[in-house]
C-alpha positions in Angstrom: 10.7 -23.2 12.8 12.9 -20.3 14.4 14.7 -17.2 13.2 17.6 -19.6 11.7 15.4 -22.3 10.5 13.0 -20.4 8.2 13.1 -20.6 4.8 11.9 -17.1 3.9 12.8 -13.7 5.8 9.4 -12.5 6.4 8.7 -15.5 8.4 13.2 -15.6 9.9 14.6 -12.4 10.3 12.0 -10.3 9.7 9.1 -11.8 11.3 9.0 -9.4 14.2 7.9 -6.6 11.7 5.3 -9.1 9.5 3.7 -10.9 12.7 0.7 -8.9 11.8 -0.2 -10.5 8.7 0.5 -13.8 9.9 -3.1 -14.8 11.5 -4.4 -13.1 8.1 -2.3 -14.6 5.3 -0.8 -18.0 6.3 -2.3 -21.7 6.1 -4.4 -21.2 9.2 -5.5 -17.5 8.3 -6.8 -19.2 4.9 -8.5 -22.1 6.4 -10.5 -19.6 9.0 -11.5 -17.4 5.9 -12.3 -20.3 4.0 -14.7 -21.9 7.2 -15.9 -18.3 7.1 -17.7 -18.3 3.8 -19.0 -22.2 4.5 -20.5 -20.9 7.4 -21.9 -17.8 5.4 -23.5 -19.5 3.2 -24.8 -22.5 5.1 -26.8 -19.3 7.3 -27.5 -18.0 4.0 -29.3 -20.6 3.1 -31.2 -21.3 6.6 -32.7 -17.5 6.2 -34.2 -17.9 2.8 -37.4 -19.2 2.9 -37.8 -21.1 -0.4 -35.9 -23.5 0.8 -38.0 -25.1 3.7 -36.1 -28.4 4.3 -33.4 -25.8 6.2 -35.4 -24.0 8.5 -33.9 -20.6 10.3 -31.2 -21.1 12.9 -32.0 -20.5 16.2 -29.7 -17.3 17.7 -28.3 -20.2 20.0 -27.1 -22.3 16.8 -25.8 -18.9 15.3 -23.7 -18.0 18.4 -22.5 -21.7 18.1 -21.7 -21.0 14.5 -20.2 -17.7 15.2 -18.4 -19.0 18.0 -16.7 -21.9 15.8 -14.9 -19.0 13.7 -14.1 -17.1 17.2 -12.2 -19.5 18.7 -10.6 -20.9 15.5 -7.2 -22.0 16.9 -4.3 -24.2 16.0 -5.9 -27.6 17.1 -8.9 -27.0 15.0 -6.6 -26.1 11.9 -4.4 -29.2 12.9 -8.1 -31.2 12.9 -8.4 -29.8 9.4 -5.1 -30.5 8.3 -5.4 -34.2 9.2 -8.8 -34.6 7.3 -7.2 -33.3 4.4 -4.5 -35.9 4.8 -7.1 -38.7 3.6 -9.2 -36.5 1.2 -6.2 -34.9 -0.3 -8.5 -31.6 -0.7 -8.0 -28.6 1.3 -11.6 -27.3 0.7 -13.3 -30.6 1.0 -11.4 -30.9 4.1 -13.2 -27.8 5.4 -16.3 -28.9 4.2 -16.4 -32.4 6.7 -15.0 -30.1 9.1 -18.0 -28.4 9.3 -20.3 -31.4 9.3 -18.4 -33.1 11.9 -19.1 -29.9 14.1 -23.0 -29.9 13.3 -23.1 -33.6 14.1 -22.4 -32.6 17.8 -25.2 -30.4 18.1 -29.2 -31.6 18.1 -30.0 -28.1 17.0 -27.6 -28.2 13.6 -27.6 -32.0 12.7 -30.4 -31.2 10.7 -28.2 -28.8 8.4 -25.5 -31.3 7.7 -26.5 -32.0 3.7 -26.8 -28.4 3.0 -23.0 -28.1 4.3 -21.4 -26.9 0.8 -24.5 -27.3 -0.7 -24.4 -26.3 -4.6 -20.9 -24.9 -4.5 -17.6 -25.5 -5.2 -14.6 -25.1 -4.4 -13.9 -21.8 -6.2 -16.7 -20.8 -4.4 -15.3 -21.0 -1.2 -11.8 -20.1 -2.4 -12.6 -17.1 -4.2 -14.5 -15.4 -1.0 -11.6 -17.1 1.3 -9.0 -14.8 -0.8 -10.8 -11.6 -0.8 -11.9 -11.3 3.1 -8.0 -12.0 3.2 -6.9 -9.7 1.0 -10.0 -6.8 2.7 -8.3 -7.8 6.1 -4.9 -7.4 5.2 -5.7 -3.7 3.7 -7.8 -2.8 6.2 -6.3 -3.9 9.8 -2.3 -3.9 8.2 -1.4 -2.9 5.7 -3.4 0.7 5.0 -2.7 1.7 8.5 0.8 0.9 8.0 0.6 3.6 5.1 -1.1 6.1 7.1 1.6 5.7 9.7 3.7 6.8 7.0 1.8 9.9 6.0 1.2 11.2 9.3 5.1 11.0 9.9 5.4 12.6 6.6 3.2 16.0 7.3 4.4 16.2 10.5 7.8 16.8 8.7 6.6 18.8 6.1 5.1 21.2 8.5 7.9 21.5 10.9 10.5 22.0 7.4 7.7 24.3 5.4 10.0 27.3 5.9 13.1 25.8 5.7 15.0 27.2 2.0 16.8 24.7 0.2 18.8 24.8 -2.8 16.5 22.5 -5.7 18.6 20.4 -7.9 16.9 19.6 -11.3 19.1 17.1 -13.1 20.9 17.0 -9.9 22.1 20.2 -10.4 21.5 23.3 -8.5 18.2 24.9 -9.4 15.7 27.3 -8.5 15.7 27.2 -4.4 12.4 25.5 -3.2 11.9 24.9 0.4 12.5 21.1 2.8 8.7 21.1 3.3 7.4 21.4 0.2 9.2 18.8 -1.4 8.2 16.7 1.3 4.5 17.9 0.9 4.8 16.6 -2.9 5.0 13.3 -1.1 2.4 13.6 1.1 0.0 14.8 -1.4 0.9 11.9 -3.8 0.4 8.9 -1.1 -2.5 10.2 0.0 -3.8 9.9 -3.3 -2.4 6.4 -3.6 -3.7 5.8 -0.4 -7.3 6.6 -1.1 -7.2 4.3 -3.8 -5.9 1.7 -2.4 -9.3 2.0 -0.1 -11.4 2.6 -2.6 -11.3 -0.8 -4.7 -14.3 -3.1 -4.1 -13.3 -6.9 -3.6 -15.7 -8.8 -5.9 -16.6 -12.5 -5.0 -18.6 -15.1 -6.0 -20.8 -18.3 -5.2 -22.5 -19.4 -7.9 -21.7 -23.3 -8.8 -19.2 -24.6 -11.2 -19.5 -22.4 -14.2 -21.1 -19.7 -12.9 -24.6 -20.7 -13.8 -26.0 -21.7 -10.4 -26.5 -25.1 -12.6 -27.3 -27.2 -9.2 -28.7 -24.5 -7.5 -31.3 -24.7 -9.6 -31.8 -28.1 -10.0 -32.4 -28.3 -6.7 -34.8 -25.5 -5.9 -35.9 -23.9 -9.6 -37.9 -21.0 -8.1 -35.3 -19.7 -5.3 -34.0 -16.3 -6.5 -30.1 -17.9 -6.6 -28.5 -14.7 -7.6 -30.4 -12.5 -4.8 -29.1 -15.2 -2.3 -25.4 -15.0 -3.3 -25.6 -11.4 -3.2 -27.4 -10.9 0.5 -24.8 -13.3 1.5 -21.9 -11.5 -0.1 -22.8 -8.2 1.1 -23.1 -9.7 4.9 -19.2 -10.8 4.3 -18.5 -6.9 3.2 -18.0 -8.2 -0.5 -19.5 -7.0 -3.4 -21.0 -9.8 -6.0 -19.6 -10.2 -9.9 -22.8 -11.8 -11.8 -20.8 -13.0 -14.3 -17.8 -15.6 -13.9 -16.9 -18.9 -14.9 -16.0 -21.2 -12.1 -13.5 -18.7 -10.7 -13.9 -15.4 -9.8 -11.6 -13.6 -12.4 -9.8 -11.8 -9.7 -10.0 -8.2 -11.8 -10.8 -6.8 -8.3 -7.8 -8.4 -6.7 -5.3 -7.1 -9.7 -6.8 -3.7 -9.3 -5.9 -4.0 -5.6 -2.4 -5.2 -6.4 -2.1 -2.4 -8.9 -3.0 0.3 -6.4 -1.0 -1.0 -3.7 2.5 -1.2 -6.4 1.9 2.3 -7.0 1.8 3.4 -3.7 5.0 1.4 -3.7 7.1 3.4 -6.2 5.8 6.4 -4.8 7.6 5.4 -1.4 10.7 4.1 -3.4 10.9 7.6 -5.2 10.8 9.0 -1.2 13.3 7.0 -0.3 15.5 7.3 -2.6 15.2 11.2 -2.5 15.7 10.8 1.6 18.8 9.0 1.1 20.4 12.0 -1.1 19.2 14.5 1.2 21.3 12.8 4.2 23.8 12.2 1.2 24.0 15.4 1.0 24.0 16.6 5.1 20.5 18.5 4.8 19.2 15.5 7.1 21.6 14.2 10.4 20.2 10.6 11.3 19.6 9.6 15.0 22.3 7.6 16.5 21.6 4.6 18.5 23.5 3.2 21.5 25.6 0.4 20.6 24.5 0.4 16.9 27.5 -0.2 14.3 27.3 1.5 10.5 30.6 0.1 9.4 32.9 -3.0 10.7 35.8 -1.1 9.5 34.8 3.0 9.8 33.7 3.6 12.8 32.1 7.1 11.9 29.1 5.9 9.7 25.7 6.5 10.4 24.3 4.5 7.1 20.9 5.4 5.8 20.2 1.7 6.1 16.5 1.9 6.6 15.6 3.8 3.8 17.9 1.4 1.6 16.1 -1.4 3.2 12.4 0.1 2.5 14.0 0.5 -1.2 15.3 -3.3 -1.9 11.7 -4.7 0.3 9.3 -2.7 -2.0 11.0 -4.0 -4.8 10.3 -7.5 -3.9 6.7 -6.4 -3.0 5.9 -4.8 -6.5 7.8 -8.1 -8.5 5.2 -10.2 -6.7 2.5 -7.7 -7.1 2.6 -7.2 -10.7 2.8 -10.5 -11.4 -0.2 -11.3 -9.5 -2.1 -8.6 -11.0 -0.8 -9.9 -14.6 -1.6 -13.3 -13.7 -4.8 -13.5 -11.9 -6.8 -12.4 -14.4 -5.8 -15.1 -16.7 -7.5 -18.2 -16.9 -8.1 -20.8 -19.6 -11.8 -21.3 -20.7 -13.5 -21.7 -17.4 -10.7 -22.4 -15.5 -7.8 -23.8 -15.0 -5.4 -24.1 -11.9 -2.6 -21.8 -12.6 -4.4 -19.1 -10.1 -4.4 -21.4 -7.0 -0.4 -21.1 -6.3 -0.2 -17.8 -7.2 -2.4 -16.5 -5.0 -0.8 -17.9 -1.9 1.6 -15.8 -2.4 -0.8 -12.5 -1.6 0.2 -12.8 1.6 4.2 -12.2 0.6 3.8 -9.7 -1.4 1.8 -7.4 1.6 4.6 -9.0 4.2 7.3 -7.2 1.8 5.0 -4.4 1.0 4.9 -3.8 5.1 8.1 -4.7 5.6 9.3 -1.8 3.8 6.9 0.5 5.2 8.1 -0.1 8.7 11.7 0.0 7.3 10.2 3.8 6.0 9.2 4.6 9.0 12.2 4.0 11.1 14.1 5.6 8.7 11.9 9.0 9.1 11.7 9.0 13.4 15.9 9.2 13.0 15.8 12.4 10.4 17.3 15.2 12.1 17.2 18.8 10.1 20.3 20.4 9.4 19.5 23.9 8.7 22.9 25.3 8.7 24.0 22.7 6.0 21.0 24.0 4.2 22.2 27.1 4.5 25.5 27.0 3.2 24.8 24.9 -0.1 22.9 28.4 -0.6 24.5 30.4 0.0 27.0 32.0 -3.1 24.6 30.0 -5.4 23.5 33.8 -6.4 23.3 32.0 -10.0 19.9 30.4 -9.0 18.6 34.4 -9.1 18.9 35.2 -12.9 15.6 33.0 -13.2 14.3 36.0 -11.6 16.0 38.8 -13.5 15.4 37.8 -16.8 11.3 36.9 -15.9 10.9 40.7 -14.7 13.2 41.9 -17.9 10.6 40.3 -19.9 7.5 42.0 -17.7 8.9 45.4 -18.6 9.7 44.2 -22.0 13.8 44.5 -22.1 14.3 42.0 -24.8 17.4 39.5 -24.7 17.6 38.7 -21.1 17.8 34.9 -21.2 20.4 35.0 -23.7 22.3 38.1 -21.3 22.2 36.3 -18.7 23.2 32.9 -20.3 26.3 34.5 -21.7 26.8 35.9 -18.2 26.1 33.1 -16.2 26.4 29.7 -17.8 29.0 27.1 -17.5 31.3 30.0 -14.7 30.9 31.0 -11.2 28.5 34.1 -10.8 29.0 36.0 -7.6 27.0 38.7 -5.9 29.0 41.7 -7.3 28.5 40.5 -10.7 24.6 40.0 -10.9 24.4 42.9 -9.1 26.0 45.2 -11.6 23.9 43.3 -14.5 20.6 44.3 -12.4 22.1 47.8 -12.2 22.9 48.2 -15.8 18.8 47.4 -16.6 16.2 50.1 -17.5 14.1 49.4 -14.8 11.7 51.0 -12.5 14.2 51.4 -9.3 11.8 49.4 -7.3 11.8 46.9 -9.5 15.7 46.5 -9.3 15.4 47.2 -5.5 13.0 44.1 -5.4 16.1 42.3 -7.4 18.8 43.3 -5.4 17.4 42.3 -2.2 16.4 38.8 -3.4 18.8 36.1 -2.3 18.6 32.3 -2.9 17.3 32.0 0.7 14.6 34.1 0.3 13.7 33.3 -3.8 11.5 29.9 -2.7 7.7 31.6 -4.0 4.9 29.8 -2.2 6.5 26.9 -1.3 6.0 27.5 2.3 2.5 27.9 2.2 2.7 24.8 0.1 4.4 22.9 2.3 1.6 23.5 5.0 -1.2 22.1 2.9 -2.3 25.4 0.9 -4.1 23.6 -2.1 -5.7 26.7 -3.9 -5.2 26.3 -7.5 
């Protein structure tokens, strides 16, 4: 498979971006997650000591085991594969895998019939999936957003004092400042972000219905729950006491749900970033060589954050439908999960496909403050705000509606609201104060807001 050849784009023209995922998400990332958790257990077993026909593994015949996940490569997946070409079972193929391995060695032969022993194949799957889904948040993917972030205060800070004209409705409004708007995103991701980190990844291994049925056929006095749980928590997962055969992936929708709303966060960013270079308050970066029309020669397209756009929309179709699928299952389980779920790994290829898109598109943002400038400039209609909120302070009644009738719908200039103000019965400093605001300078706190200030 090349560039050309592949089917889908994350793994074609945009594989250079998604390589990271790769070892995490595809066929061989699964089967290494899915040895993983056969390996977990089987040690799992060997330490508890109600069950004396396993004794403990020596620290040689853990390295060995240890070592058999380490060096996981293509020709053991390919040894895999080819088992599962007789079983016709991807799990069971794992399973003799595993045994095959232990035959090899005096000091693990003696394990070999407690190889998948009381499980099944959920049991395996459902830890598989979540140490996929914990790597590809943790190593890829969160990263990825923090990446984001950082680029994002760096640009709030360095725009905090910067005045820009607001546009409410798309229309000109109240001036605010480049930074703070940017800080409203920065505030809001890291949010998203923390979320993101903060859902747990339940799993399970507890037999076919979730009733350690064999387990305790086998061995009736072995604390089966405890052992699932010590094993769980060594794989950095937390344990759900209660399925059916499958784990009901709640934790994995939560996941999905956290990560899609970190998603339209961005979307609303990048959207908002393509006006502003719409607009001229943001030059892009040129490149050397690089072509933004093949008939007009003059554009400089916003083309990553139009990319980021159409990739986290893909992300969040597949996310919300994993997270509206997953937890469905019928009785105590049906099969319906199995495909969905391969496509995790797609839907945080998109997710960080975008993200890098995002990126890109923020390192080429260039500041123009004199564009700025000018779309303020003669905007003295943003002011009567201001007016008519320190009419009503010294109670003149009516000013909204004077000022509407003066303002609304015609182009105020400076001579005019400067006569209204005039005309007031004020305090003269508080028409002073008036006259010597200007839409530049009529921004509030927004740059101390723009540089973090987050008193209430």
């Amino acid at each position: 498979m090349s560039e050309l050849s592949a089917l889908s784009p994350l793994d074609g023209r945009y594989a250079r971006d998604t390589r990271a995922l790769a070892p995490i998400f595809s066929e061989w990332g699964l089967m290494r997650a899915r040895l993983k958790a056969e390996i977990a257990w089987l040690v799992g077993l060997s330490d508890e000591p109600g069950i004396p026909e396993l004794p403990p593994f020596s620290a040689s015949a853990r390295d060995r085991l240890a070592a058999l996940i380490a060096d996981f490569d293509e020709s053991a997946a390919g040894a895999i594969k080819a088992i599962e070409a007789e079983t016709n079972h991807d799990v069971k193929a794992i399973e003799y895998y595993l045994r095959a391995f232990l035959k090899g060695h005096d000091d693990l032969r003696p394990a070999l019939e407690f190889v998948h022993f009381a499980l099944t194949s959920e049991d395996v799957n459902n830890v598989a999936y979540a140490l996929m889904a914990q790597a590809g948040r943790d190593t890829v993917l969160g990263p990825a957003l923090d990446t984001i972030i950082a680029a994002l205060e760096e640009l709030a800070q360095a725009t905090a004092a910067i005045p820009m004209l607001a546009r409410t409705h798309g229309q000109p409004a109240s001036p605010t400042t480049m930074g703070k708007e940017i800080r409203v995103f920065v505030t809001r991701l890291k949010r998203a972000r923390a979320q993101i980190q903060s859902v747990p990844l339940p799993a399970k291994m507890n037999g076919a219905v979730g009733n350690y049925n064999a387990h305790y056929a086998a061995y009736p006095d072995v604390d089966w729950p405890m052992v699932s749980a010590r094993v769980l928590a060594g794989l950095g997962l937390t344990q759900n006491p209660h399925t059916t055969q499958i784990e009901p992936h709640d934790g994995l929708a939560e996941l999905c749900h956290a990560v899609a709303r970190a998603n339209t966060i961005l979307i609303d960013l990048a959207r908002d970033l393509w006006g502003y270079i719409s607009l001229g308050y943001f030059r892009q970066k040129t490149r050397a060589g690089e072509v933004g029309s093949s008939t007009m020669p003059h554009k400089v397209n916003p083309i990553d954050f139009e990319n980021a756009e159409g990739n986290l929309g893909l992300a969040n179709a597949l996310l919300e439908h994993l997270a509206a699928k997953l937890p469905i299952s019928r009785f105590q389980r049906d099969l319906s999960d199995s495909t969905v779920l391969r496509n995790l790994g797609s839907a945080f290829g998109y997710a960080l496909l975008a993200y890098r898109a995002c990126g890109r598109g923020l390192a080429k943002l260039l500041i123009d403050e004199d564009r700025l400038r000018a779309d303020l400039e003669g905007r003295v209609e943003v002011l009567t705000e201001a007016v008519q909120t320190v009419m009503r302070r010294y109670g003149l009644a009516g000013g909204y509606e004077d000022l509407k009738a003066l303002s609304r719908g015609r182009a105020l200039t400076e001579q005019d609201l400067r006569g209204f103000i005039d005309g007031l019965a004020l305090p003269e400093r508080a028409r002073a104060a008036l006259r010597a605001l200007s839409p530049a300078t009529y921004v509030g706190n927004a740059p101390d807001q723009a540089k973090g200030d987050s008193r209430p």
